[in-house]
C-alpha positions, 0 to 999 in steps of 0.5 A: 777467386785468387787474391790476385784476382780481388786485388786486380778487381779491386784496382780495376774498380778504383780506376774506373771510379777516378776516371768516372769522377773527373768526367762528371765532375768536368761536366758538373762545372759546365753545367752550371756555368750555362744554368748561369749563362742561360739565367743572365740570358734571361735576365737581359731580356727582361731588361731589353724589353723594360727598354723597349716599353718604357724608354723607347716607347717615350720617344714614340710617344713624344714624336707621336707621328708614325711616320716621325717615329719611322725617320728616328728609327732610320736616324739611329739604324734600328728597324721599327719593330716596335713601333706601336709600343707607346700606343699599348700604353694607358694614359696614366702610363704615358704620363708616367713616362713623361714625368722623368723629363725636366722640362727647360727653355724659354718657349713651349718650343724649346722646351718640347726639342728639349724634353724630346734630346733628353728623352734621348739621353734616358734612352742611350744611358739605359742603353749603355747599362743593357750594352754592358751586359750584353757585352757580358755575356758574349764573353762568358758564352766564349768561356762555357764553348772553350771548356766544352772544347777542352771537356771534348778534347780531354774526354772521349767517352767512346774511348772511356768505355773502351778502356773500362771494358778492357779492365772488365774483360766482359761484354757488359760493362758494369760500369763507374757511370752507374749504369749496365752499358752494352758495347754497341750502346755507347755511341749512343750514349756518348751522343746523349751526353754531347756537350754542344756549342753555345749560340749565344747570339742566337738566344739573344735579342736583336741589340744593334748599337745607339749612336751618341746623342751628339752624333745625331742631336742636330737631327733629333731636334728637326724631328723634334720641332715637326712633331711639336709643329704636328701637335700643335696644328 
């Protein structure tokens, strides 16, 4: 081979190695960036459901009627999937939940539409912590979709390939992303590298929004004076 020929193989090469650097090191970033977005998924799941067992099921627990837990459900616009979470619970884990609550007021009344308004407080702060990350992680799933729009928009891997084989000449193409890859093989492969869109809202729970305990207090506490009425009966 002329030295023309080893230094045009040459340059060819180092082009082929450049292109093939910025393409994976683009998809190396987001990559890990939806490892980190998939592991904050997890983690508000874990913590969703710690909300659900624990400071919804106290206010299932200290309205203890199905069909008063179903009117709290209707007051806050959740739907009553849950329904049944405080029954799961042993008699050690019930008293455990009740502990959190200070009980105050002037009669065993009050003190119960007390325990149960606060209840409610420990619900909505719990809720407001869960609502930040899921607010979160709304806004780095746009961040991951818009550097997969950007990877598609900068990165044809069709048109990648195509431009290696006209530096190679050759219907194999010996190529900088590590592989033999046959000209009829690259749709496939470009197909198997795909980046598709995050559907964050898809891999999230459901997570409706709470109202404030002033939009709904004076409601709240008929609820809570028919379930003190319905325990005492």
């Amino acid at each position: 081979m002329s030295v023309k020929g080893d230094i045009g193989k040459a340059m060819a090469y180092q082009i082929k190695r450049e292109v093939a650097q910025r393409y994976f090191g683009y998809r190396k970033i987001i990559e890990e960036d939806k490892q980190a977005l998939e592991k904050m998924v997890e983690d508000f799941k874990k913590r969703f459901e710690k909300f659900i067992k624990t400071d919804l099921a106290r206010l299932h627990l200290l309205l203890y009627e199905p069909a008063l837990i179903e009117e709290f459900h209707s007051l806050i616009g959740w739907k009553p999937k849950q329904m049944s979470e405080s029954s799961r619970l042993s008699r050690a884990e019930q008293d455990k939940l009740l502990m959190d609550l200070e009980p105050h007021g002037l009669t065993a009344k009050a003190r119960f539409i007390n325990m149960v308004v606060d209840a409610y407080d420990l619900l909505y702060k719990k809720w407001e912590e869960l609502n930040d990350m899921y607010e979160e992680i709304l806004d780095e799933a746009e961040v991951v979709n818009e550097e997969i729009k950007k990877f598609k928009n900068k990165f044809s891997l069709d048109e990648i390939l195509s431009f290696f084989r006209t530096l190679d000449k050759d219907e194999i193409l010996s190529s900088s992303l590590g592989e033999q890859v046959p000209q009829g093989h690259s749709q496939k492969l470009a197909q198997e590298l795909a980046f598709e869109p995050v559907d964050i809202k898809a891999l999230l729970p459901l997570f409706p929004i709470l109202p404030k305990k002033d939009e709904i207090k004076k409601q709240l506490k008929k609820l809570a004076a028919k379930a003190y009425q319905i325990k005492n009966i």
